[in-house]
N, C-alpha and C positions, 0 to 999 in steps of 0.2 A: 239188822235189815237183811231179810234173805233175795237175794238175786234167784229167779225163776229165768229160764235157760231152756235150750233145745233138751229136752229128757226122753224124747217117745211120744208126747202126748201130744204134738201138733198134726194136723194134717194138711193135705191143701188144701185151698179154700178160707180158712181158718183168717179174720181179721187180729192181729195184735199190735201192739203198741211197741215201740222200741225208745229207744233216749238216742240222738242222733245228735253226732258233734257235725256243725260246718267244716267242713275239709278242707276251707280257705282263711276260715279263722277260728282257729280252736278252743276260742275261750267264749263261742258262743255253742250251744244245746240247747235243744226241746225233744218235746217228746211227738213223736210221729206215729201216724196209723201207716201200717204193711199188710202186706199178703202172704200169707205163709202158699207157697208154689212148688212145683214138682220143680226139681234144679234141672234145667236146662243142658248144662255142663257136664255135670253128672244123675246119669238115670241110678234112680231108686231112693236119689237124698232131697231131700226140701231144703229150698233159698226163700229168703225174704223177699217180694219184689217192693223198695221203694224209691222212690225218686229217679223212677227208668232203668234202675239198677238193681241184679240179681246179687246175693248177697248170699255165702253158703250159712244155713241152718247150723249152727257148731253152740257146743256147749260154752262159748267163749263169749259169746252175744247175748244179754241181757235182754229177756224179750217178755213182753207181761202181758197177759189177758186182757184187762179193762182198761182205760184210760184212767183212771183213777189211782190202780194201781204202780201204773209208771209215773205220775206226777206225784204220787209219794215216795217212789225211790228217787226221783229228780227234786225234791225237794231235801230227803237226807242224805243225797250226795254233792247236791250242789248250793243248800241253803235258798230258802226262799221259796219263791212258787215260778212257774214257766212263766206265766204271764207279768210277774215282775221282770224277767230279763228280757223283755223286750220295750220295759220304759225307759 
């Protein structure tokens, strides 16, 4: 399964997907739509913005094109499909 990652190719503007663990309980994940955004912080790099939070662009973040695409890396990373971890 190849992880697609900040390479060049995003711009602002740009809607993509991410797999987003709860920061309050980490053994929950789904996969979210972001906004690839001029970084705030830093002029000239692109941040994620979701959930009210900038988030830097880094090749470290797992970030995918379609939503399809991130519920198939959410499914062979975490077994199952998104919508079963929330029965």
């Amino acid at each position: 399964m190849e992880i697609y990652n900040a390479n060049g190719n995003y711009k602002a503007g740009d809607i993509v997907y991410v797999i987003y663990r709860n920061p309050h309980t980490q053994d929950v994940a789904n996969v979210q739509q972001a906004a690839v955004i001029h970084d705030p912080e830093n002029p000239g790099a692109l941040a994620v913005f979701l959930y009210e939070t900038y988030y830097p662009l880094t090749a470290e973040m797992a970030v995918y094109t379609t939503e399809s695409e991130a519920n198939e890396a959410y499914s062979y990373y975490f077994g199952g499909t998104v919508e079963e971890s929330f029965q």
